[in-house]
C-alpha positions in Angstrom: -21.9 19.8 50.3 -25.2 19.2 51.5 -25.7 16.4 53.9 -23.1 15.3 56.7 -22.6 11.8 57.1 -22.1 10.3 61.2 -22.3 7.0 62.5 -24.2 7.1 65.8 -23.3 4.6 68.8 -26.1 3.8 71.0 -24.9 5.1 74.5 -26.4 1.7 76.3 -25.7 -0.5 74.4 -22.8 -0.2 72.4 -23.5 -3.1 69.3 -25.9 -0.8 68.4 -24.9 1.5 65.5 -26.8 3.4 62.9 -25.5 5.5 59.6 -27.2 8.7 59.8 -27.2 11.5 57.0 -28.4 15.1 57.9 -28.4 19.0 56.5 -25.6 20.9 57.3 -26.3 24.0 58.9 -25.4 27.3 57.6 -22.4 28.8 59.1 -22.4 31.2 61.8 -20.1 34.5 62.0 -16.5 32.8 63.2 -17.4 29.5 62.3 -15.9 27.0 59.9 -16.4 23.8 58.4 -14.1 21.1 58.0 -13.7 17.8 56.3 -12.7 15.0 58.3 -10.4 12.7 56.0 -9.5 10.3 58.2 -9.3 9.4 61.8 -8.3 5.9 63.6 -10.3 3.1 65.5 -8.5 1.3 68.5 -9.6 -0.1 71.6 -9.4 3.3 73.2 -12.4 4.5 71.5 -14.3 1.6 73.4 -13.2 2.9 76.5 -14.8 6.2 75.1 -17.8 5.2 75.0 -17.7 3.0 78.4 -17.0 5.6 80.3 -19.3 8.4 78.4 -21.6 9.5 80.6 -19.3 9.2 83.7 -16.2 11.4 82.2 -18.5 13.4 79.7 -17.4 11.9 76.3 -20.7 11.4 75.2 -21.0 15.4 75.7 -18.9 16.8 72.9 -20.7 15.6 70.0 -23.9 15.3 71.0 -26.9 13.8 68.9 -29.9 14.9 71.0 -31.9 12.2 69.6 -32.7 9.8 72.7 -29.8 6.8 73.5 -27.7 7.7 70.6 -24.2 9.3 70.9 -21.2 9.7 68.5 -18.2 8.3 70.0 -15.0 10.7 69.8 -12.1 9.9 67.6 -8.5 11.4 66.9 -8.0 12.1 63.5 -7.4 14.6 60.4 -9.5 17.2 58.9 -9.6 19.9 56.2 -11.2 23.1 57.1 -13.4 23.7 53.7 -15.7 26.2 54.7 -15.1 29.8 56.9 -17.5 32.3 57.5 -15.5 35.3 58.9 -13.0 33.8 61.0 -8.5 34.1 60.5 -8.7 30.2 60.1 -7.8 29.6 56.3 -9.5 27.2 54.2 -7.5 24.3 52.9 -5.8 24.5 56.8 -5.1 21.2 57.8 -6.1 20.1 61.5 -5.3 17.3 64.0 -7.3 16.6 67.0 -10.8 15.5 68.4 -13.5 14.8 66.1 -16.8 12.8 66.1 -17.1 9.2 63.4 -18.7 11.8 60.6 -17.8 13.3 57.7 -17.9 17.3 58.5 -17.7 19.2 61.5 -18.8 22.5 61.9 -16.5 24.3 64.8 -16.3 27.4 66.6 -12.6 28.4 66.8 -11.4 31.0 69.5 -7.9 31.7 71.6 -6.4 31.3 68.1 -2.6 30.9 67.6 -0.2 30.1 64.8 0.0 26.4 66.4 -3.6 25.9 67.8 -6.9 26.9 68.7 -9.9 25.8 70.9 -13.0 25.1 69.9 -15.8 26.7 71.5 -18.6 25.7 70.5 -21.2 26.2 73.5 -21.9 23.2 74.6 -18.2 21.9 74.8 -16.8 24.8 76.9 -17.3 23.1 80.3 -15.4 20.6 79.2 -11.7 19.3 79.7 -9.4 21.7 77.4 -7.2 19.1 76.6 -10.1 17.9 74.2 -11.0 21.0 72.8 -7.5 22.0 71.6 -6.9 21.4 67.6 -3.8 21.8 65.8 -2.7 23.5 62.7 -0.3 21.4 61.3 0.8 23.6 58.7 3.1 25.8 61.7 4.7 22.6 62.9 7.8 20.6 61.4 7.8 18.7 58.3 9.0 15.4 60.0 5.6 16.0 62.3 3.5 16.5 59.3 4.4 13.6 57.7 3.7 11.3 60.4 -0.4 12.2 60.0 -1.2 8.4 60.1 1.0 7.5 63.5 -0.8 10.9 65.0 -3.8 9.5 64.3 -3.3 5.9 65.8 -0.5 6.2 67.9 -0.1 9.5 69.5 -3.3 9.7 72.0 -3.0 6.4 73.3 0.9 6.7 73.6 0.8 10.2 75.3 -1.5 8.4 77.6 0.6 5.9 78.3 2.9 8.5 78.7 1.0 10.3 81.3 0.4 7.3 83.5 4.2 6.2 83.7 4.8 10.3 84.9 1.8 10.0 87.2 3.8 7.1 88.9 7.1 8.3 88.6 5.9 11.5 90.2 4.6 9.1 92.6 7.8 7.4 93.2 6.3 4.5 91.7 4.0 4.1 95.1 7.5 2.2 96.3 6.6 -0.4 94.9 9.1 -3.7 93.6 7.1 -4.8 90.6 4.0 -3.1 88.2 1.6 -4.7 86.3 0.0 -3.7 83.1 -3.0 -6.0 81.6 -3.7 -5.6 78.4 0.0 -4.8 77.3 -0.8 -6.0 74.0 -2.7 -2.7 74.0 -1.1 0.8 71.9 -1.8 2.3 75.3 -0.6 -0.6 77.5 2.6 -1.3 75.4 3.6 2.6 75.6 3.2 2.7 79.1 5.6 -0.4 79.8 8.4 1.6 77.4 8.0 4.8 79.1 7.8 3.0 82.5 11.3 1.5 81.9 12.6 4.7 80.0 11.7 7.0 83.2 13.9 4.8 85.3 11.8 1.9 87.2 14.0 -0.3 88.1 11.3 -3.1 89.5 10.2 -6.3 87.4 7.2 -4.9 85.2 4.7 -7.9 84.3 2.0 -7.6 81.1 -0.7 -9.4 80.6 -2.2 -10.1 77.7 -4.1 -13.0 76.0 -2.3 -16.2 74.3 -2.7 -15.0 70.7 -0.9 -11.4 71.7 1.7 -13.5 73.9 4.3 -13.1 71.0 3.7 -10.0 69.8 4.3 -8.6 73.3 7.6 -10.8 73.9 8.9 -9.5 71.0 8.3 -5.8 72.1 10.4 -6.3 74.7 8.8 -4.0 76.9 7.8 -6.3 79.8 10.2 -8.6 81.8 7.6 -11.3 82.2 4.6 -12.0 79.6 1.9 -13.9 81.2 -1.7 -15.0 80.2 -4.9 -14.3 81.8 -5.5 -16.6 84.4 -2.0 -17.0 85.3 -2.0 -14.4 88.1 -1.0 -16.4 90.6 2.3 -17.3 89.0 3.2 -13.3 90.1 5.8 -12.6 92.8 3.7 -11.9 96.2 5.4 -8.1 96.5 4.9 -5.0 96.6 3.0 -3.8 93.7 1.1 -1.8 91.3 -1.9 -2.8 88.7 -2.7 -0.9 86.0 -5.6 -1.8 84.5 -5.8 -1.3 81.0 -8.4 -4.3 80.2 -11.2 -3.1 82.8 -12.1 -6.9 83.2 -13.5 -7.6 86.6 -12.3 -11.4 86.7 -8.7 -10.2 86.2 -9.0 -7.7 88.9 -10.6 -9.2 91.7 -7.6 -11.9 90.8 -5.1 -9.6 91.1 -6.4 -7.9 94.3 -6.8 -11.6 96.1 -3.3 -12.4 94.8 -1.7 -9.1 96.4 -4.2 -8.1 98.8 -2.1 -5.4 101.2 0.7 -5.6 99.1 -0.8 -4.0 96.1 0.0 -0.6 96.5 -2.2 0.9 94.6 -5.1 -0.1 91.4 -5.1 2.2 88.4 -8.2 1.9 86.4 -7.5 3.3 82.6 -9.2 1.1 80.0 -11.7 -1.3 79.0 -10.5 -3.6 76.5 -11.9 -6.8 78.0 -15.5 -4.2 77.9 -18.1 -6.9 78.7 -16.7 -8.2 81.7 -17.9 -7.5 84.6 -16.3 -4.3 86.3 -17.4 -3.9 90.0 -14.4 -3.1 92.6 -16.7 -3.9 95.3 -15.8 -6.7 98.0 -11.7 -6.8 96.5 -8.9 -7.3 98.7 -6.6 -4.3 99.2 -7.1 -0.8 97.8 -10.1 0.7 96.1 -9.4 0.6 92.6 -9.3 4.4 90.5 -10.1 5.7 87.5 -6.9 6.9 85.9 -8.0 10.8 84.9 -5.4 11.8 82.2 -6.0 15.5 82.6 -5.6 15.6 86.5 -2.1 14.7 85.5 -1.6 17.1 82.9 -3.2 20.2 84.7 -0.5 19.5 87.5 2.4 19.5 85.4 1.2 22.7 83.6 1.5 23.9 87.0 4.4 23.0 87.9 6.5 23.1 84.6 4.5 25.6 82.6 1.2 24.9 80.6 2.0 22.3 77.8 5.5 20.8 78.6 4.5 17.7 79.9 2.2 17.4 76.1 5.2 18.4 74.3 7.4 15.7 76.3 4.8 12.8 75.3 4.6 13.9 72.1 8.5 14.0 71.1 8.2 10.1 73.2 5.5 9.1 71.1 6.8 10.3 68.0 10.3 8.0 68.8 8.4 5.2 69.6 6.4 4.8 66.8 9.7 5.1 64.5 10.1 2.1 66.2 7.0 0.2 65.9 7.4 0.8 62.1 8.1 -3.0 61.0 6.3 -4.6 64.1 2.6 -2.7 63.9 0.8 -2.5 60.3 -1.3 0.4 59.6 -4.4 -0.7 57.3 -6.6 1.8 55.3 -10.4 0.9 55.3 -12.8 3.4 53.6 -16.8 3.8 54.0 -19.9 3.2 57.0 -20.2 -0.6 56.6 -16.6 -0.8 57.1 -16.4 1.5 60.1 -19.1 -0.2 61.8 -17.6 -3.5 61.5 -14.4 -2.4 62.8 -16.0 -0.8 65.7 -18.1 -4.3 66.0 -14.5 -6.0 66.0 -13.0 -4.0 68.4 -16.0 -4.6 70.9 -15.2 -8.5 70.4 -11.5 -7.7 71.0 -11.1 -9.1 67.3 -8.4 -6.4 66.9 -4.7 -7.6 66.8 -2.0 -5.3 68.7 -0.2 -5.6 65.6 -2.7 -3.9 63.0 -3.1 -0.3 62.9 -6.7 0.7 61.8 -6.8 3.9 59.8 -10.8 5.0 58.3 -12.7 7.5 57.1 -16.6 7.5 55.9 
């Protein structure tokens, strides 16, 4: 293998793609190389690349070729190449990887479960990103669910993470929490593991006509409305969590509430084009909901990974039961890819399709 294959995003503008082939470099001591099989394409990779330069997404697989970026996936890979490191070829591998072919990695703080890669550049940032797993050590009802990892497991653990954050927050006393977007992977898990932690408020999603069944049928929300209808909400005591980052539907909500909304959690973008200032709104200052904040302050208080293993074990239940209600499609190749991605930014996407690729 000769050339690695990557689809570039331009870091402006994010319409703009290009299919790039380039030498592979040779291998340093304690590096491999691994083949990247297949990884999945949701709305959450958008948010990826909205919020690139301000959380540092842009920064783990860089291009260093002026606008362009690669945007950051979850997916599968199959080390193929080692130069001198206890990483095995043929070891399979779940975690972070760029829209290409190959990767070449630097493991270190190797385990029987995991390692880290660190490459250079990628060592100032977040852990949580840098971690891979070696699926060979885990159990065989984990390694068969390499598809639902893929799609599911990032998005849910995050949805995860957000329903803990307010738990831990005693659900900022409020009566009622709102989720737009709920037709979302990530909005959808959140409302289940909301209700499973013990809220016992009305929880409201929003999402767009088309989705308005899908979401009923979940079952996750006690009231389904569309956007525009945010004035049909109770006036209490509440919490928005924003999974759609549109502007319009949050300077809504904020007017709606105004002191009663308790507080404004800022997670996604799948409404990307729309515009996103929280400047002049009613109420609190909106927040960007940082995953790992959450995370690093479980690990201190239960012990470093607990809170991962807990999502995952959540995840991994919930997406035995999304198995007849979300369909996971297989689409192979750039053109492909890039039209997905070019979907995705259209929010073209059904909640009910699972969108598996590889190049």
């Amino acid at each position: 293998m000769s050339k690695i294959q990557e689809i570039w995003t331009d870091r402006v503008e994010y319409s703009k793609q290009r299919f790039v082939e380039k030498d592979k470099d040779e291998l340093e001591p304690g590096q491999i190389l691994v083949e990247i099989d297949k990884f999945a394409l949701t709305a959450n990779n958008v948010s990826y690349a909205l919020s690139g330069e301000a959380i540092g997404y842009w920064g783990y697989f860089p291009t260093h070729e002026g606008t362009w970026g690669n945007v950051p996936v979850w997916g599968m890979a199959t080390v193929s190449e080692v130069n001198g490191s206890s990483i095995k070829v043929g070891e399979r591998l779940y975690g972070f990887f760029p829209m290409s072919s190959h990767l070449i990695m630097s493991p270190g703080k190797i385990s029987e479960k995991h390692f880290m890669d660190e490459t250079e550049h990628r060592r100032p940032l977040p852990p949580l990103y840098n971690q891979y797993m070696r699926t060979e050590a885990e159990p065989a009802f984990m390694q068969k669910l390499e598809n639902e990892r893929c799609l599911y497991f990032p998005l849910f653990i995050t949805g995860y993470v957000i329903a803990d954050f307010l738990m831990d927050q005693s659900w900022m006393q409020a009566e009622q929490i709102i989720i737009s977007s709920i037709s979302s992977k990530t909005g959808y898990s959140c409302a289940n593991f909301i209700k499973s932690m013990g809220f016992e408020g009305n929880l409201v999603g929003i999402t767009s006509p088309r989705n308005h069944e899908f979401v009923t049928q979940l079952g996750t929300a006690d009231q389904v409305i569309s956007y525009g209808e945010e004035d049909r909400l109770n006036k209490v005591s509440s919490v928005y969590v924003d999974m759609s980052g549109d502007g319009n539907t949050r300077r809504e909500i904020h007017s709606h509430f105004a002191d009663l909304l308790k507080s404004s959690q800022v997670v996604g973008a799948t409404h990307w084009e729309s515009e996103r200032t929280g400047k002049g709104l009613d109420g609190p200052k909106p927040e960007f909901f940082f995953a790992p904040s959450q995370i690093a302050k479980r690990n201190q208080e239960w012990g470093p990974g607990v809170l991962l293993q807990k999502g995952s074990g959540a995840s991994a239940d919930l997406a035995a039961k999304l198995a007849d209600q979300v369909s996971i499609e297989f689409h192979q190749g750039a053109q492909n890819v890039m039209q997905i991605w070019a979907d995705l930014l259209a929010n073209k996407v059904s909640g009910q399709k699972g969108l598996i690729v590889n190049l």
